[in-house]
N, C-alpha and C positions, 0 to 999 in steps of 0.2 A: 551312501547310495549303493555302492558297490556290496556292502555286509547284505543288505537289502535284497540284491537281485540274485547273491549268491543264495538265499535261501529259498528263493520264491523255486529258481533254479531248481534248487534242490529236491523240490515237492512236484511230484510226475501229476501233470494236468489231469481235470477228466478228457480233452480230448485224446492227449499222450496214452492214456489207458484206454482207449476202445482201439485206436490205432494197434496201441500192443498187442488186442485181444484181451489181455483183462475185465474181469469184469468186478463190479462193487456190488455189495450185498446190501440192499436195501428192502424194507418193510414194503407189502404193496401200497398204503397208502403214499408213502415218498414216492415211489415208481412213478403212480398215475403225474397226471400230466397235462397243462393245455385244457380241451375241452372236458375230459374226463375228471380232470380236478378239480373245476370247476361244478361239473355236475355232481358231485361227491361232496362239496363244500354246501351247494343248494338244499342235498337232501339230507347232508346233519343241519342244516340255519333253521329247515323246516321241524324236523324232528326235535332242535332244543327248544325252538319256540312252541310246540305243542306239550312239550314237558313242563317248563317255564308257567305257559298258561293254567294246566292242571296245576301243579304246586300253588302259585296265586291264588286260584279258585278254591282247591277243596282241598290241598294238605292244609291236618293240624299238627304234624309235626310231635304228636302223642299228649298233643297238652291238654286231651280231655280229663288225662288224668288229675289236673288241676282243677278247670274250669267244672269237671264232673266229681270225680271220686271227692275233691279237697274243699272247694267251695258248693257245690250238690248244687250247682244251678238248675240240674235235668227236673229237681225236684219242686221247687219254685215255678218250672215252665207248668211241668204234669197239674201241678194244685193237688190239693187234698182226693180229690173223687176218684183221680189217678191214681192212687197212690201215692203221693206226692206230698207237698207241705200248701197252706195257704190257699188260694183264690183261683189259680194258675197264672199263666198268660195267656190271654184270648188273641188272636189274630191283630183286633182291634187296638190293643197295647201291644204289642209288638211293633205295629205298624207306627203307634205312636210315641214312642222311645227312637224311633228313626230305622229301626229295620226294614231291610227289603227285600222284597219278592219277585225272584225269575220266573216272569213268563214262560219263558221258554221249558222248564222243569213242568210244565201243570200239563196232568191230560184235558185233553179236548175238552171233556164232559165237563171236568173242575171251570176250564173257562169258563163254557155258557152258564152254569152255578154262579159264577161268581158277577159277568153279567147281566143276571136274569136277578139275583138278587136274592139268591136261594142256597147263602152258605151261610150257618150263623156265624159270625165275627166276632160273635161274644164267648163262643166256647174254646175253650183249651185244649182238647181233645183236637178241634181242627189245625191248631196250630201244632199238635205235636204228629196230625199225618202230613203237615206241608213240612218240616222235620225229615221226615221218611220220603218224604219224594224229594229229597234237597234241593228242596226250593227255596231257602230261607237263606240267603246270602251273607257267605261269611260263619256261619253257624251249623256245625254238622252236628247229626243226631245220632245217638250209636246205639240200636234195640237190641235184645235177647232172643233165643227161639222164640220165645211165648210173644213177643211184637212187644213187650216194655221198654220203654225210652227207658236206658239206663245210663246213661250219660251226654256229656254234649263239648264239645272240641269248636273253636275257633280259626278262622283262618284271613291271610292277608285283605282279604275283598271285603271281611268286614269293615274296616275301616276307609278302605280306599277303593269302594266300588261303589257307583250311586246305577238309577234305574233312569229309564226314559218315559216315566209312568206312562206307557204307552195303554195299559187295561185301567188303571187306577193310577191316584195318587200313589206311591211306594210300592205298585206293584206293575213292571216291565222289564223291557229286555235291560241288559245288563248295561253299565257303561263301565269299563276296567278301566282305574286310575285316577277314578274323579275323587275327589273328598265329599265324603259324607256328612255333610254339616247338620245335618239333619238325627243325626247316630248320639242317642244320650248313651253316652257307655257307664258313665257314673250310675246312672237308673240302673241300667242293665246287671252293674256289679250290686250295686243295693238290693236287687231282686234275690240275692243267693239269699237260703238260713244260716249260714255259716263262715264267717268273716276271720274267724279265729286264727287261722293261718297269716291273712295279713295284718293282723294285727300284731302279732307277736313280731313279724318282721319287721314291725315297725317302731315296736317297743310301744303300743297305744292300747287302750279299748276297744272294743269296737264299735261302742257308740262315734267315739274320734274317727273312724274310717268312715264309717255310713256319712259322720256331716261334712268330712272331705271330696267322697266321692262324688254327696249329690250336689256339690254346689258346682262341679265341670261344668253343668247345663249341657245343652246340644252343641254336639261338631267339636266338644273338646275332649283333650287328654290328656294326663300329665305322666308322663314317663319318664319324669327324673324324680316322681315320689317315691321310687323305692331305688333310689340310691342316694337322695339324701333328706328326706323324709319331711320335706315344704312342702305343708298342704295348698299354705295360703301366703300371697305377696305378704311385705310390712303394710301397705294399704288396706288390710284385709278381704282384696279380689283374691276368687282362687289363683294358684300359679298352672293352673293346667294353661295347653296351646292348643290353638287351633290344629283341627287333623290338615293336613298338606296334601293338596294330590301328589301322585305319583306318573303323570304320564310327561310328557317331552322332558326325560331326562337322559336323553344320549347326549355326550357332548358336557353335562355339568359334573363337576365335580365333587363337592363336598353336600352333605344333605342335611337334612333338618334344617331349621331357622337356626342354630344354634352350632352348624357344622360338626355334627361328632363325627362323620367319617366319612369315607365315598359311602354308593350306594350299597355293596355287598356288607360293608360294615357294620351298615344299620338294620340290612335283615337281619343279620346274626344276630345283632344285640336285639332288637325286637324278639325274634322266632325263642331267644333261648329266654330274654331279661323279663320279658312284658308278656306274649304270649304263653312262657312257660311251659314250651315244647324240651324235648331231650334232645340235645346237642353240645357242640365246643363253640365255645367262645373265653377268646383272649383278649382282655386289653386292662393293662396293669395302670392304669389312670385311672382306673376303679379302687383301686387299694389305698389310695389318699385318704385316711378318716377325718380329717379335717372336712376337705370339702364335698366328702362320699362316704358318709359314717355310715349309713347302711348296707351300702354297695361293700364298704370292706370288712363293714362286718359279717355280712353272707357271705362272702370269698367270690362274688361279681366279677370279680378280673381276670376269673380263669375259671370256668367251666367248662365240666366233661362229665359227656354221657353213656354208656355204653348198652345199647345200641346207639351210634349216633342218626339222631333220624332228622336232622338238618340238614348237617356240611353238605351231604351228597345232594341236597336239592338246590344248593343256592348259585352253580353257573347257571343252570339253567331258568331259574327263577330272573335273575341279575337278565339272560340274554331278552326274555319276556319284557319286563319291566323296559327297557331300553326301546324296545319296539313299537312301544303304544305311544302314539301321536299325540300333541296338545291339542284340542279340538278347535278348529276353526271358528270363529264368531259367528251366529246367525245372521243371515242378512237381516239387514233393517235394526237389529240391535243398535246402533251406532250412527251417526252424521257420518257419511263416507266423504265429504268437501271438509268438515270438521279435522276429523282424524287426518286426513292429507296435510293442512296443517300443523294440527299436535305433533305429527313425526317430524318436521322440521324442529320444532322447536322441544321436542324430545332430543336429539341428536345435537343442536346446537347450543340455543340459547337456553336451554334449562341443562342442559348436560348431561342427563339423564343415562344416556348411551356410555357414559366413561364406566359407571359400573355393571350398568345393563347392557351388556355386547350383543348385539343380533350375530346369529340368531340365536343361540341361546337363552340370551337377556340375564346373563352373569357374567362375571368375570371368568375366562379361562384362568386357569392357576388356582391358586387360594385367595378362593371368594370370600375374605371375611372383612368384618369392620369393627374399630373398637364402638361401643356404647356412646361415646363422645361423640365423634365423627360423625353418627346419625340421629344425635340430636335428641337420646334416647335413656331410662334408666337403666342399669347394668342389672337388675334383680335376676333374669332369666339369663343372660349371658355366663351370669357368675355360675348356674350350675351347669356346665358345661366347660370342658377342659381347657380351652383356649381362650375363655370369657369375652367370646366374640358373636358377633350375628351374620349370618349368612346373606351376600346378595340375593335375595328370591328370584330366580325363573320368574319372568312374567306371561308365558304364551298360556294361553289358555285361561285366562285371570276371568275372564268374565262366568268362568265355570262353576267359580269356589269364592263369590261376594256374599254369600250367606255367612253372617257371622262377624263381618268387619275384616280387617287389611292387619298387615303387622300380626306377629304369634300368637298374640295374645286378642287381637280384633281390639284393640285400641280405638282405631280410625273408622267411624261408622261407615264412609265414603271413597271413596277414590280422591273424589274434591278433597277432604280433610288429608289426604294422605298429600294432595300437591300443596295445599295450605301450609302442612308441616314444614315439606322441603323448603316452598318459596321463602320463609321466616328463616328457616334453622340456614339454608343456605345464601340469602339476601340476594335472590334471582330476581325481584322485580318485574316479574310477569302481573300483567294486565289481566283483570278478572276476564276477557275473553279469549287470551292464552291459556288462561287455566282451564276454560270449556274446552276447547279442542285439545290440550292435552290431555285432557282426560277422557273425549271420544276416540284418540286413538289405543291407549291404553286399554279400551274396552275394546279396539278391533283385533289386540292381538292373539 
């Protein structure tokens, strides 16, 4: 004790130094103080959440140079009459591959047009000026002087933004975070002329890609086919996963169904692996060619881009992301005396709550489980480093039941999903346990 105080001793306080007159030399941001730090804390939260939101919304991160220059999707959209190759895509195929259209982007006029019933939907042309007013969510359009669509770039909100078809089916305001279950991406890639990049990465044909990608159907995506090159389960279902919203994930930890990493880990790997933007990205769990033969044979575990047009966007991206709520249940969606139920018996006698923690509804810590445990086959766990599955987030569930439960939508129900547990865990709940459990699961 005495070693202790003789040191503390030894080290001249900050009061001892204003007493002496001394003064410390600190940055103005350390200075401030009290309310003024606080006010200074408010107007960077605001300022990274508007950065964050842009980045989300309309960085592609330079990956048109893929999505454009390398697979010519621009060209596919234009069609022939354009310029272009093929049929095009009309408004009307757009809309039905699962694209969506911001209201809020459309002049006045295009409204009442679209209203009044005086836009054709069949032409290509209109879809590549809703392009130019970036309207088209998730999808930017990049023209020349001369107004030709020469390219086209991707961004986060295509996958994880749905609409409130408040004008039309697929066309309203925005909803950041939601899954797009409705998003055929596999269509969307089969639209390109040109495959021959992935395929080579794949070591395939390109007929092999075309009948990989169209079988994703809507709302999925497999983003571990290009790092280890399973198109399709042993059952022969594709191995693509369901798209996952992104909002109430403050507070969780590891992402994907499959846990590859916290949240900023998955942007990277998305923005650089999948997107095919230019940036860095590190993670030597990629270099396994056993169980990441393609990942290490493109050198996936360390990429560098210079410029880097990622890294600098993903605090703020990352603070955005954290910020957007799970959306609350619609009244009347649910039995509210139902649900009051289900949550006891969520929390108790189904136990539900040991891995689903409120409010979160995951585990704090490392959320995973083996393939055993939940009563499950290991085929998608095994492509993923830790050959585990993530406790899912439940809030907001009732947002994202398009397409089935579990990564793959396995469970056409919520019922099948408490059916699974009550067997796989010998819970014993009563067929009218099982309704209010699964009316509160719908209130969360």
């Amino acid at each position: 004790m005495k070693r202790y105080l003789k040191y503390i001793l030894a080290v001249p306080s900050l009061a001892a130094l204003a007493l002496s007159g001394q003064t410390i030399a600190v940055s103005d941001d350390v200075a401030l103080s009290g309310k003024k730090l606080d006010q200074q804390m408010d107007r960077r939260a605001q300022q990274t959440l508007a950065e964050g939101r842009e980045t989300f919304r309309f960085d592609t991160f330079g990956d048109e140079a893929f999505w454009g220059d390398t697979l010519k999707l621009h060209e596919a959209v234009k069609g022939a009459p354009l310029g272009g190759v093929g049929p095009g895509v009309s408004p009307k195929t757009a809309l039905a591959v699962g694209l969506k259209i911001d209201v809020d982007a459309l002049p006045g006029k295009l409204v009442d047009d679209l209203k009044g019933g005086r836009v054709n939907l069949d032409d290509p042309a209109v879809t590549v000026e809703l392009l130019r007013l970036n309207a088209v969510i998730g999808v930017t359009g990049f023209f020349d002087g001369g107004r030709d669509l020469r390219s086209v770039g991707i961004q986060c909100a295509l996958c994880h933004t749905a609409v409130d078809n408040s004008l039309a089916p697929g066309i309203g305001h925005r909803l950041d975070g939601w899954a797009n279950r409705d998003l055929n991406v596999g269509a969307i890639i089969n639209l390109s002329p040109d495959l021959s990049a992935v395929a080579a990465l794949l070591q395939v044909d390109e007929a092999t890609v075309r009948q990989v990608v169209t079988a994703w159907g809507p709302g999925k995506f497999d983003a571990a086919l290009f790092l280890d090159g399973k198109g399709f389960r042993p059952d022969g279902k594709t191995a693509a996963t369901l798209i996952p919203p992104v909002f109430g994930l403050a507070g969780v930890n590891l992402h994907t169904w499959t846990g590859w990493g916290s949240v900023p880990h998955w942007n990277a790997f998305v923005a650089n692996l999948e997107m095919h933007g230019k940036g860095t990205f590190y993670d030597p769990r990629l270099n396994d060619p056993v169980q990441f033969p393609v990942a290490a044979r493109a050198g996936f575990g360390d990429v560098r881009s210079n410029p880097d047009l990622i890294s600098p966007k993903l605090p703020a991206l990352h603070f955005y992301q954290l910020a957007i709520p799970a959306p609350a249940a619609p009244t009347g969606s649910f039995n509210a005396a139902a649900a009051a139920s289900g949550k006891q018996i969520f929390e108790n006698k189904a136990g539900c709550a040991s891995c689903h923690v409120p409010p979160t509804f995951t585990e704090p810590g490392w959320n995973m489980h083996t393939p055993a445990e939940i009563g499950i086959d290991d085929f998608q766990a095994n492509r993923a480093p830790d050959r585990r599955y993530r406790t899912a987030p439940l809030k907001g569930l009732w947002t994202h039941t398009t397409g089935g439960f579990y990564h793959d939508g396995r469970f056409a129900t919520l019922g099948a999903v408490v059916d699974h547990y009550n067997a796989h865990f010998g819970l014993g709940l009563t067929g009218q346990e099982k309704i209010e459990l699964v009316e509160y699961l719908k209130s969360l």
